[in-house]
C-alpha positions as CSV (number, residue, x, y, z in Angstrom):
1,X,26.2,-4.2,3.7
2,X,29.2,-2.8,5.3
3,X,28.2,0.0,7.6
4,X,32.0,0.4,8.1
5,X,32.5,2.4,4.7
6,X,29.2,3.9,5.7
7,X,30.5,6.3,8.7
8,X,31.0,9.9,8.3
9,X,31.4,12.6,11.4
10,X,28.8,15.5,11.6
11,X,31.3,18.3,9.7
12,X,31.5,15.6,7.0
13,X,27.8,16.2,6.6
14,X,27.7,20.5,7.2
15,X,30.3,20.3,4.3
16,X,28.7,17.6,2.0
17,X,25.1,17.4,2.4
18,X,24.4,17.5,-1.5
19,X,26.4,14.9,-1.9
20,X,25.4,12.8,1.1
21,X,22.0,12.8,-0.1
22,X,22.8,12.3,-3.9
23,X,24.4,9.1,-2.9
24,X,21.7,7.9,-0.6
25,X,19.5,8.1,-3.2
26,X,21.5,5.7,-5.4
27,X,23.9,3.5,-3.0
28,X,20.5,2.4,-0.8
29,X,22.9,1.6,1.8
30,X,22.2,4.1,5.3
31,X,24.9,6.5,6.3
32,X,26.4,6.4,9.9
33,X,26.2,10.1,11.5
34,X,28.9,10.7,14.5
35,X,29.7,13.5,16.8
36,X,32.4,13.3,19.1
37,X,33.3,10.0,18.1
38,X,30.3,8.3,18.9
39,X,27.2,7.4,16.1
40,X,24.3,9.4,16.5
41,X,21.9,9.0,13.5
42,X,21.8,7.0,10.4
43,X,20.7,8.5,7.6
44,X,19.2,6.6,5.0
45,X,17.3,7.1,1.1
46,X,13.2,7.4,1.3
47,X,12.7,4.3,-0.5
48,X,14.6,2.3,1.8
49,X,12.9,3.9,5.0
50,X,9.3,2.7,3.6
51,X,10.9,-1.0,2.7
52,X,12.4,-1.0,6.3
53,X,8.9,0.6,8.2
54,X,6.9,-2.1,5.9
55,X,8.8,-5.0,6.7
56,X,7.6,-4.3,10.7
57,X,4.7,-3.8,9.9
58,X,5.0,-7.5,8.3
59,X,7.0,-8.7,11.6
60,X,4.5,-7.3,13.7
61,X,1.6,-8.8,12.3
62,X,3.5,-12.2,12.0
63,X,4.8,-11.6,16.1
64,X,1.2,-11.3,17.0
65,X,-0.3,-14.0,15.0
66,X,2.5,-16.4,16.7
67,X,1.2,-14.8,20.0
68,X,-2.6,-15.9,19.7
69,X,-1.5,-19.4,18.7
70,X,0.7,-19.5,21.9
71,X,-2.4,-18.0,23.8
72,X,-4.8,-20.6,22.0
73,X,-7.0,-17.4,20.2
74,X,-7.3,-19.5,16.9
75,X,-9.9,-21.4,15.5
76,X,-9.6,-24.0,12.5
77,X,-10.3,-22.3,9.5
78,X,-13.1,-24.4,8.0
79,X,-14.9,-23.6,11.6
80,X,-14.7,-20.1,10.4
81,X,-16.0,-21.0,6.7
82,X,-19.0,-22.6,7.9
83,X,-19.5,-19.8,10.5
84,X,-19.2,-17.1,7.5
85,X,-21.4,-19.1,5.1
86,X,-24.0,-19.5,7.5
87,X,-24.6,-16.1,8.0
88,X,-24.3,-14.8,4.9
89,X,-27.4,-17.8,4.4
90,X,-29.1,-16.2,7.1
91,X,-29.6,-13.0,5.5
């Protein structure tokens, strides 16, 4: 992705909003917003949003899974299993 074809100042937007969003919708690359000269938003198609917010949801889980390793949190799995089956037994 080359965000460098991908930046458009603010009156770009007022004037082609349609457009803009038209083309989001099929190039699934974002759009770079700037005022003044510097960027201030990127705008980018639904789909691609929800990919994006569900990948960190992905790299959290995996950030904090790597954590309680590190912290020593974990238990071998067939500890767990026998735990588990036990109790289920037990009812």
């Amino acid at each position: 992705m080359k965000l460098s074809s991908q930046i458009k100042p603010i009156s770009y937007l007022k004037a082609h909003t349609a457009e803009i969003v038209r083309n989001l919708g099929k190039q699934r690359e974002p759009l770079v917003i700037t005022q003044k000269g510097e960027a201030k938003v990127v705008m980018q198609d639904i789909e691609s949003y929800e990919r994006t917010q569900e990948t960190l949801a992905l790299l959290k889980i995996l950030a904090l899974g790597t954590r309680q390793i590190e912290e020593g949190k974990v238990q071998p799995a067939k500890d767990v299993i026998k735990r588990l089956r036990e109790r289920r037994e037990a009812r």
